[in-house]
ZANUTI-462565 format. One record per residue (C-alpha): residue in one letter; z, y, x; residue number from 1. Coordinates in steps of 0.02 Angstrom, whole numbers, plus 50000, padded with zeros to 5 digits. Example, Ala and Ser with C-alpha at 12.3 -4.5 7.8 and 13.67 -1.06 7.14 Angstrom:
2
+---+-------+-------+-------+-----+
! r !    zz !    yy !    xx !   k !
+---+-------+-------+-------+-----+
! A ! 50390 ! 49775 ! 50615 !   1 !
! S ! 50357 ! 49947 ! 50684 !   2 !
+---+-------+-------+-------+-----+
//
This chain:
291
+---+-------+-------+-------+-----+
! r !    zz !    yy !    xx !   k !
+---+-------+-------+-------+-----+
! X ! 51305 ! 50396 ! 50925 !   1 !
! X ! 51243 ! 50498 ! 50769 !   2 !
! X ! 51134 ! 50395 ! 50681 !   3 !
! X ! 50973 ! 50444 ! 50537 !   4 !
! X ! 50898 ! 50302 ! 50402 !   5 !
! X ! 50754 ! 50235 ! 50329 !   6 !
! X ! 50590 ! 50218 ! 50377 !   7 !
! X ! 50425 ! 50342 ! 50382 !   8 !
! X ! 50259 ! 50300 ! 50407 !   9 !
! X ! 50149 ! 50348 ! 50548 !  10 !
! X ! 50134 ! 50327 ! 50733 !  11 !
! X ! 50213 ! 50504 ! 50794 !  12 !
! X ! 50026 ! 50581 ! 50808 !  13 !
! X ! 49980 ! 50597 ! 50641 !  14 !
! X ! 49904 ! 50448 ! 50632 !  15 !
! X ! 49931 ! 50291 ! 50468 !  16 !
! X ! 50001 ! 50111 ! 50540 !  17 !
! X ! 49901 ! 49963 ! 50489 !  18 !
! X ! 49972 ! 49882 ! 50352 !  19 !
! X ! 50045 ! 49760 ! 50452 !  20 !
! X ! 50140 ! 49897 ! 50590 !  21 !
! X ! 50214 ! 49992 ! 50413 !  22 !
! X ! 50290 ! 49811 ! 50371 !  23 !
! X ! 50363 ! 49770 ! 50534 !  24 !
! X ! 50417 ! 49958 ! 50556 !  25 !
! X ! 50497 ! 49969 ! 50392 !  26 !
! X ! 50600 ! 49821 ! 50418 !  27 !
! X ! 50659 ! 49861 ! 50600 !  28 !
! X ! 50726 ! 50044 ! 50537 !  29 !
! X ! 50807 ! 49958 ! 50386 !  30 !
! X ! 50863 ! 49804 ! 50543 !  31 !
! X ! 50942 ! 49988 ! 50600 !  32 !
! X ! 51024 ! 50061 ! 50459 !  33 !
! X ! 51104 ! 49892 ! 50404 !  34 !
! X ! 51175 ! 49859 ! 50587 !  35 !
! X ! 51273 ! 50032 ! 50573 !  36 !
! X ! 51363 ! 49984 ! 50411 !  37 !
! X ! 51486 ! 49920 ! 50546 !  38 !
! X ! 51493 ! 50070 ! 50640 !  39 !
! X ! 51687 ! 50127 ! 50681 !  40 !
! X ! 51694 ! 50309 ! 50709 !  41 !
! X ! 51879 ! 50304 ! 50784 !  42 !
! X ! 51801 ! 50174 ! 50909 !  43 !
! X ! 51657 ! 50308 ! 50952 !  44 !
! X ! 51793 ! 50444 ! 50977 !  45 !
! X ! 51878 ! 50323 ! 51090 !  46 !
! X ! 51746 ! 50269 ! 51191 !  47 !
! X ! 51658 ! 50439 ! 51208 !  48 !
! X ! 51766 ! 50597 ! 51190 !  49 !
! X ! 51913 ! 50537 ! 51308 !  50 !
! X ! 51943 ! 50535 ! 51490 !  51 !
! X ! 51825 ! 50513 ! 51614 !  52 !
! X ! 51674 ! 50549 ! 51500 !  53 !
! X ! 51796 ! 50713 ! 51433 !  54 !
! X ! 51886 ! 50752 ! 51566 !  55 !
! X ! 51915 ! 50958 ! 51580 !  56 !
! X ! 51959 ! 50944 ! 51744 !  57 !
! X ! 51823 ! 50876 ! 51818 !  58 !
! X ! 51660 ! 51007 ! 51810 !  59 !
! X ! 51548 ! 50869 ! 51826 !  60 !
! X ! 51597 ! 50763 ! 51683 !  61 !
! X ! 51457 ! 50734 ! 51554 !  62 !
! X ! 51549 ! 50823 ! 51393 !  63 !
! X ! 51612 ! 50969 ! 51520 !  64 !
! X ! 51396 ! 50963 ! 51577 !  65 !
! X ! 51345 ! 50956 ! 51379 !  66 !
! X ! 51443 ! 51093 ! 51319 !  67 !
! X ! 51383 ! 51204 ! 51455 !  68 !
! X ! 51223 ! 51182 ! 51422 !  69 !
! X ! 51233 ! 51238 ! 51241 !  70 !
! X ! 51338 ! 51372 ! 51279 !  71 !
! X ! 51207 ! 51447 ! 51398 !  72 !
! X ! 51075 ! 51422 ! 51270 !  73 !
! X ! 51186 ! 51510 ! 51150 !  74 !
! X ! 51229 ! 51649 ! 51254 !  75 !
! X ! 51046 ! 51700 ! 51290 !  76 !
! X ! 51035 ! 51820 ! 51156 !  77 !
! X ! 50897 ! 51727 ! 51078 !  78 !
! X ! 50960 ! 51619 ! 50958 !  79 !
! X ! 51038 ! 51662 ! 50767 !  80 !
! X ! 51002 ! 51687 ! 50604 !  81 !
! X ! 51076 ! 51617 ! 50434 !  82 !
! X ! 51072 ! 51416 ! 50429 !  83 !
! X ! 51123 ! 51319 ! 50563 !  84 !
! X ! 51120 ! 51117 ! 50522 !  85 !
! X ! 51180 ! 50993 ! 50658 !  86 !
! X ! 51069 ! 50844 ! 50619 !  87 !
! X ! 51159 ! 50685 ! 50618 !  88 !
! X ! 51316 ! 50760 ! 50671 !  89 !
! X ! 51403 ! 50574 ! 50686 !  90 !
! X ! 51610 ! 50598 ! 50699 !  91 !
! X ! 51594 ! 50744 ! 50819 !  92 !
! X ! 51579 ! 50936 ! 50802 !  93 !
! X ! 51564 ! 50973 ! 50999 !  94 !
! X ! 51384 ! 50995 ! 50974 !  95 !
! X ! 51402 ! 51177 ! 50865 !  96 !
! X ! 51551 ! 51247 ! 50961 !  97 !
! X ! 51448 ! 51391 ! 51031 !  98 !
! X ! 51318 ! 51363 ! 50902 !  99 !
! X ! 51393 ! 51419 ! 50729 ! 100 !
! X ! 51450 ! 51588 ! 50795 ! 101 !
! X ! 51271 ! 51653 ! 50799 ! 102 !
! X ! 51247 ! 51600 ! 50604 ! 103 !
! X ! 51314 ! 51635 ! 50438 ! 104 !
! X ! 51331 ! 51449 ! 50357 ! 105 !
! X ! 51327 ! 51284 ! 50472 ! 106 !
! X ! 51281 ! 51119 ! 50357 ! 107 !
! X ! 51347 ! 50972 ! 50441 ! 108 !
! X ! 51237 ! 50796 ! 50405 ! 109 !
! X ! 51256 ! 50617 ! 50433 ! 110 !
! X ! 51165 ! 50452 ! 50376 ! 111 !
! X ! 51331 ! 50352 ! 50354 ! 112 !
! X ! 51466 ! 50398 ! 50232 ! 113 !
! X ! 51608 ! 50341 ! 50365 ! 114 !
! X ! 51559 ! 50484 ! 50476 ! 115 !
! X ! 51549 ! 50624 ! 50324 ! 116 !
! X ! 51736 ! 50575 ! 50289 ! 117 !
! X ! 51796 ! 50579 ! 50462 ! 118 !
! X ! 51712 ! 50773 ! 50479 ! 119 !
! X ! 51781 ! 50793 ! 50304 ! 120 !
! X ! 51941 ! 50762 ! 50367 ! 121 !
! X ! 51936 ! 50887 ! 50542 ! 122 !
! X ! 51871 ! 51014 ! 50431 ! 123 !
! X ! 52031 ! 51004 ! 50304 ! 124 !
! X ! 52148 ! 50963 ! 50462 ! 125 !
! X ! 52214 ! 50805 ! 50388 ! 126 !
! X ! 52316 ! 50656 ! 50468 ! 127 !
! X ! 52248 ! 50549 ! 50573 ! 128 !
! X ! 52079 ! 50676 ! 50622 ! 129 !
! X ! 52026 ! 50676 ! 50799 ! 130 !
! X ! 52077 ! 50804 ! 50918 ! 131 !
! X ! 51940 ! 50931 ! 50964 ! 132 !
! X ! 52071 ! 51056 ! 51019 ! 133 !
! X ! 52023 ! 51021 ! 51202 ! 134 !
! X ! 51826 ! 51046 ! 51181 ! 135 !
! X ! 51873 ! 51196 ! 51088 ! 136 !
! X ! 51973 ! 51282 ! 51222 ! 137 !
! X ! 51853 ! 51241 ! 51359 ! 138 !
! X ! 51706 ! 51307 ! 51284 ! 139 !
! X ! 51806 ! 51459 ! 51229 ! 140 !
! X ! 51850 ! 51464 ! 51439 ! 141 !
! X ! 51655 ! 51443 ! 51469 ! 142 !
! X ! 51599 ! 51582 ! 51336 ! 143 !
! X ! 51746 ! 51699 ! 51437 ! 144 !
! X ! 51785 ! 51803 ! 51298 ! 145 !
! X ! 51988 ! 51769 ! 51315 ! 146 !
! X ! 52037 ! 51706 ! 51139 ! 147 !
! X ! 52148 ! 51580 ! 51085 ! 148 !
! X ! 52045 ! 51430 ! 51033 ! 149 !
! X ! 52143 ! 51417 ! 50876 ! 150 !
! X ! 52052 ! 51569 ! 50808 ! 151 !
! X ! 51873 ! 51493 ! 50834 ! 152 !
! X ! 51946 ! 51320 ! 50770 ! 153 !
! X ! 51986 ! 51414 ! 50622 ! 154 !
! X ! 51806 ! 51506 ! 50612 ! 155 !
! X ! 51713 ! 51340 ! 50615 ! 156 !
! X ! 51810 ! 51259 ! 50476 ! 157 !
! X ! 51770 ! 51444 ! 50365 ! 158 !
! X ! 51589 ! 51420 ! 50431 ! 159 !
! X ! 51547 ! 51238 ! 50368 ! 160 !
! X ! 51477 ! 51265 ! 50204 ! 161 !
! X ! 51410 ! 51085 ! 50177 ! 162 !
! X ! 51443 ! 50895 ! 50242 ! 163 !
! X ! 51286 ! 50811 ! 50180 ! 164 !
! X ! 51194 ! 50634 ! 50213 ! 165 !
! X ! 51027 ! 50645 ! 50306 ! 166 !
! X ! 50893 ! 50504 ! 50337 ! 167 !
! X ! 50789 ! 50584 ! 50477 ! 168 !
! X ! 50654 ! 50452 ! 50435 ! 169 !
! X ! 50604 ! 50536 ! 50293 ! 170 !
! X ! 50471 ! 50675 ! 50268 ! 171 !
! X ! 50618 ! 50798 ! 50189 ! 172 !
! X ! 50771 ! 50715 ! 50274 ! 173 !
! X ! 50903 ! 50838 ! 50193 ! 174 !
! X ! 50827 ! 50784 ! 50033 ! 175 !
! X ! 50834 ! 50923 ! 49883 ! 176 !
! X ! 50980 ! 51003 ! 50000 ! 177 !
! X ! 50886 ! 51121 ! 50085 ! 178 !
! X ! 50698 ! 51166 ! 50047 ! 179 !
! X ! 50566 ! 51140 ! 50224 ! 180 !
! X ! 50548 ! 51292 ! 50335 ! 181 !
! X ! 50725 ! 51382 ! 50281 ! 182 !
! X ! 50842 ! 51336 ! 50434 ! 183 !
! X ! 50840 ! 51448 ! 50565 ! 184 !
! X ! 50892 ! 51315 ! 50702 ! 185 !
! X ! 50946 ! 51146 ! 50719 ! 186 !
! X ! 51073 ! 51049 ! 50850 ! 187 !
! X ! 51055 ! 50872 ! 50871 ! 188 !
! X ! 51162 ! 50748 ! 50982 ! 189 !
! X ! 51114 ! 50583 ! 51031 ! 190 !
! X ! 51053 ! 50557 ! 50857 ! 191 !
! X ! 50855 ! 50517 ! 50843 ! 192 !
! X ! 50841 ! 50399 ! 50976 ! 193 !
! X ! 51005 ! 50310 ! 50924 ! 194 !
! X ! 50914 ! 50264 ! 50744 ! 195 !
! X ! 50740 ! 50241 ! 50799 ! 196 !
! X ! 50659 ! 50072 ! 50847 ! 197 !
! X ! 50549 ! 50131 ! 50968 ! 198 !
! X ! 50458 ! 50281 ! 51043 ! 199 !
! X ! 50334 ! 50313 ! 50891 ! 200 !
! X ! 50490 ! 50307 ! 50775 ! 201 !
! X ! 50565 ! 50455 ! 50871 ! 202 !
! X ! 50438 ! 50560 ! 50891 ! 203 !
! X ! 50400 ! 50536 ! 50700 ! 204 !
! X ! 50586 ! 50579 ! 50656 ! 205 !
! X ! 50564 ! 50733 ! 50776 ! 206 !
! X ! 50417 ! 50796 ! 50651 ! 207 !
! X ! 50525 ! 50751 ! 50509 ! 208 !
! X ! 50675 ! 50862 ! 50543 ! 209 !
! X ! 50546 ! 51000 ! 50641 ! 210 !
! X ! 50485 ! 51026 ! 50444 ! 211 !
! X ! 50644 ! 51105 ! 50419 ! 212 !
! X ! 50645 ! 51259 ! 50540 ! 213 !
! X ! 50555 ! 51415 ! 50517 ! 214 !
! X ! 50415 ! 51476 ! 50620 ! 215 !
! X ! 50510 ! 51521 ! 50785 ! 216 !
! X ! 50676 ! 51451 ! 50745 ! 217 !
! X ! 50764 ! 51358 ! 50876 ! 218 !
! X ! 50818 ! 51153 ! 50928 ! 219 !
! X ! 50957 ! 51113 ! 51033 ! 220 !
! X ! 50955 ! 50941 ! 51059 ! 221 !
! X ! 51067 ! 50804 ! 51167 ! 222 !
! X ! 50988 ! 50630 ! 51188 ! 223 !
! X ! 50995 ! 50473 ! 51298 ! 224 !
! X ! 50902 ! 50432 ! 51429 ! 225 !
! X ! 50836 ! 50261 ! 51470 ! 226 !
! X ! 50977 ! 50175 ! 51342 ! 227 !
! X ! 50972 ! 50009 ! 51267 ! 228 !
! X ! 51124 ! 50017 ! 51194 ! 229 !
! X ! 51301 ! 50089 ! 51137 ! 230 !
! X ! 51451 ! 49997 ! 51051 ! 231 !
! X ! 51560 ! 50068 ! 50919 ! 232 !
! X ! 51698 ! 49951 ! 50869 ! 233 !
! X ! 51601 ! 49792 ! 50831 ! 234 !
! X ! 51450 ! 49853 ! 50818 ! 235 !
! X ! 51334 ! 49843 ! 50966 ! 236 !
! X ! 51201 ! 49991 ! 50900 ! 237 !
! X ! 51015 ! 49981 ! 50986 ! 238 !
! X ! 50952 ! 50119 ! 51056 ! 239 !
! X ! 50759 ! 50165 ! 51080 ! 240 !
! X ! 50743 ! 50176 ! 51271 ! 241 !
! X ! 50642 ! 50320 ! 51358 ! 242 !
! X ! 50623 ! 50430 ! 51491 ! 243 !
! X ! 50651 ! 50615 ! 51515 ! 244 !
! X ! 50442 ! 50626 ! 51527 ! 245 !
! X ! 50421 ! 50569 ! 51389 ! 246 !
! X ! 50572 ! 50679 ! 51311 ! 247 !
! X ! 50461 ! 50843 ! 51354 ! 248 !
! X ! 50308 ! 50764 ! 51275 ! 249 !
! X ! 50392 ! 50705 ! 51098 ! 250 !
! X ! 50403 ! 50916 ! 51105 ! 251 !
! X ! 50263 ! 50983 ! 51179 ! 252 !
! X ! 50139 ! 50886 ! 51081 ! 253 !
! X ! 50252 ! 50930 ! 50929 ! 254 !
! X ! 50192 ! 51098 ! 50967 ! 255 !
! X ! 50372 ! 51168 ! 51040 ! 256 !
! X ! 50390 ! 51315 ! 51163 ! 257 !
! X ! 50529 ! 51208 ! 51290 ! 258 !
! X ! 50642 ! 51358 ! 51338 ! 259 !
! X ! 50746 ! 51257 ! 51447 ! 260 !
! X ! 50767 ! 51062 ! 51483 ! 261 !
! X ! 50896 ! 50988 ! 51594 ! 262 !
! X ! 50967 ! 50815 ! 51649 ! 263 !
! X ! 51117 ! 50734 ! 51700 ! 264 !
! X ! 51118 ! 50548 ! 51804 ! 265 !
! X ! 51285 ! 50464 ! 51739 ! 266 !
! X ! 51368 ! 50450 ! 51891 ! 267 !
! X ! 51474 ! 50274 ! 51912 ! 268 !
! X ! 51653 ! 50347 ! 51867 ! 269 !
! X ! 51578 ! 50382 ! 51697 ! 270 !
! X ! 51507 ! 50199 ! 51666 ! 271 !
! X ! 51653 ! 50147 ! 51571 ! 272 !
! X ! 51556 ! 49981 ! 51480 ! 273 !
! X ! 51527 ! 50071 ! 51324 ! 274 !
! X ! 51347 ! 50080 ! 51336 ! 275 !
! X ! 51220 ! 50059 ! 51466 ! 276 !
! X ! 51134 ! 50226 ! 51458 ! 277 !
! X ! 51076 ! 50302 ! 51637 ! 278 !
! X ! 51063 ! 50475 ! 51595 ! 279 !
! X ! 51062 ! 50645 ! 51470 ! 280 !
! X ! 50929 ! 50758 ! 51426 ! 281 !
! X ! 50981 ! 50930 ! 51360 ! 282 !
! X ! 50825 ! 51029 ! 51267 ! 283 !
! X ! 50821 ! 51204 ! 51200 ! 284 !
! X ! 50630 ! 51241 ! 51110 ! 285 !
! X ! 50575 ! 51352 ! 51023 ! 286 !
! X ! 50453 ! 51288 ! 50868 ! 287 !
! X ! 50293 ! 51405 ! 50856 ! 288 !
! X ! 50277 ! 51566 ! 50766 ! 289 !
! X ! 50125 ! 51528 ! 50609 ! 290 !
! X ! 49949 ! 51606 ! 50659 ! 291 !
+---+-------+-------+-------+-----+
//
C-alpha cells in the first residue's frame, strides 16, 4: 500500500501533544518510515493487482468495485480543473485512470524512492514495468466511450508532468513542489492509513494534504477498513485500523462536503493471506468554498 513519512504534531483537532505524546509519536511514524525501506513493489503488484483481487471477469472483485467507483465520480460532471496529484501513488496508476482526463497536468507522488522508479518506468514503457493494460481497458469498457485502451494509455503517460516524493506528515507534504491551495483535486489509495500509527496520525495527515486543494476542489480517496496489516515482499507494513464511522468523521470534522461514500466487505475468495484487511471505503468530498 502507498505509503507517506515523517511525523507532524498535533492530535487531528487542532490541538498540541504533550511533550511526551510528540516523542512517542515522532518515533512510531519514523518506527513507520524505516519499516518500509524493505518494501518490494513487484511483491505489492503480485499480491494486489492479480487474480482474484483483479479479476475482469468477475463484477464483484475489489479492483473491478474500485475503479467503478472513481469512474462514477469522474463522470458526474463535477470534477476538473488544471492539477490533479495522486497522493502517495505507491507502484500503481489504477487510481487516476478516469481521473487525469478531466485535468491538464497529473503529478504523481510517493514517500519511497523504489516506488517513483517503478512509475518512472510504466510511464517510459520500459522492461520489466507492470502490466496495467488490463485496468486500462476495463475502465475504458466502464467509461463506454469505445476506444482502444492504447490511446488513453498513451494520454496518461503525455499527462504526467511530475513523479515527486511526498511525506503526508508534514504541514506542506509536496514540499516547495507545489505551493498550498493550487491543486484542484487530489486521489489517494490506501495511502494515509497505511503510514499512520494511529487514528490521530490520519486524521492529521488528512489536514496536511487538505492544505493543498483549493476552496471547492475535490478528494477521491481509497482506504482500508479495519486493517492491521499488509505484506510486501518481506516486509510486514502496519496499518492504522478503523472503521468506516470513523472514515466519514476524519472528513466531516475536516470540514468536507462527502458527495458520495461507499463500502465493500472483502468477501472470502478475495482473502488471499496478503493482509488481513475486512473491508474498503471509497470517498468523493468536496473541501469548502472560503466565506
Amino acid at each position: 500500500m502507498e505509503v507517506g513519512g515523517h511525523p507532524e504534531t498535533g492530535d487531528g483537532k487542532g490541538e498540541p501533544f504533550s511533550s511526551n505524546r510528540i516523542t512517542a509519536n515522532m518515533s512510531t511514524i519514523e518506527a513507520i518510515a524505516e519499516n518500509y525501506q524493505t518494501f518490494n513493489p513487484a511483491a505489492y503488484l503480485q499480491n494486489n493487482y492479480i487474480p482474484p483481487l483483479a479479476d475482469f471477469s468477475d463484477p464483484d472483485s475489489v479492483v473491478a468495485w474500485k475503479l467503478k467507483c472513481l469512474a462514477d465520480a469522474c463522470a458526474s460532471g463535477e470534477i476538473g480543473g488544471q492539477i490533479l496529484v495522486d497522493i502517495g501513488s505507491g507502484p500503481t496508476v489504477y487510481q487516476v485512470l478516469s481521473a487525469f482526463e478531466l485535468f491538464k497536468e497529473v503529478i504523481l507522488t510517493d514517500f519511497l524512492a523504489v516506488n517513483r522508479e517503478e512509475l518512472k518506468k510504466w510511464l517510459h514503457d520500459e522492461p520489466g514495468a507492470f502490466d496495467w493494460g488490463p485496468f486500462i481497458n476495463h475502465v475504458c469498457s466502464i467509461e463506454g466511450k469505445g476506444e482502444p485502451w492504447q490511446e488513453k494509455r498513451k494520454r496518461l503517460r503525455e499527462r504526467v508532468s511530475r513523479v515527486i516524493p511526498v511525506n503526508v506528515h508534514q504541514p506542506c507534504p509536496l514540499g516547495t513542489e507545489l505551493a498550498p491551495g493550487t491543486v484542484d483535486a487530489l486521489v489517494s489509495s490506501f495511502c494515509l492509513e497505511a503510514c499512520s500509527p494511529d487514528y490521530p496520525a490520519f486524521v492529521k495527515a488528512l489536514q496536511n494534504i487538505t492544505g493543498l486543494l483549493k476552496p471547492g476542489g475535490h478528494v477521491l480517496m481509497i482506504g482500508a477498513l479495519e486493517e492491521s496489516y499488509f505484506l510486501a515482499g518481506e516486509a510486514k507494513l502496519s496499518v492504522a485500523s478503523f472503521t468506516e464511522e470513523m472514515t466519514r468523521k476524519a472528513f466531516q470534522d475536516m470540514g468536507y462536503v462527502i458527495r458520495d461514500f461507499r463500502s465493500y466487505t472483502m468477501p472470502e475468495s478475495m482473502k488471499v493471506g496478503v493482509d488481513d484487511v475486512k473491508g474498503i471505503s471509497f470517498v468523493w468530498a468536496q473541501k469548502k468554498e472560503s466565506n
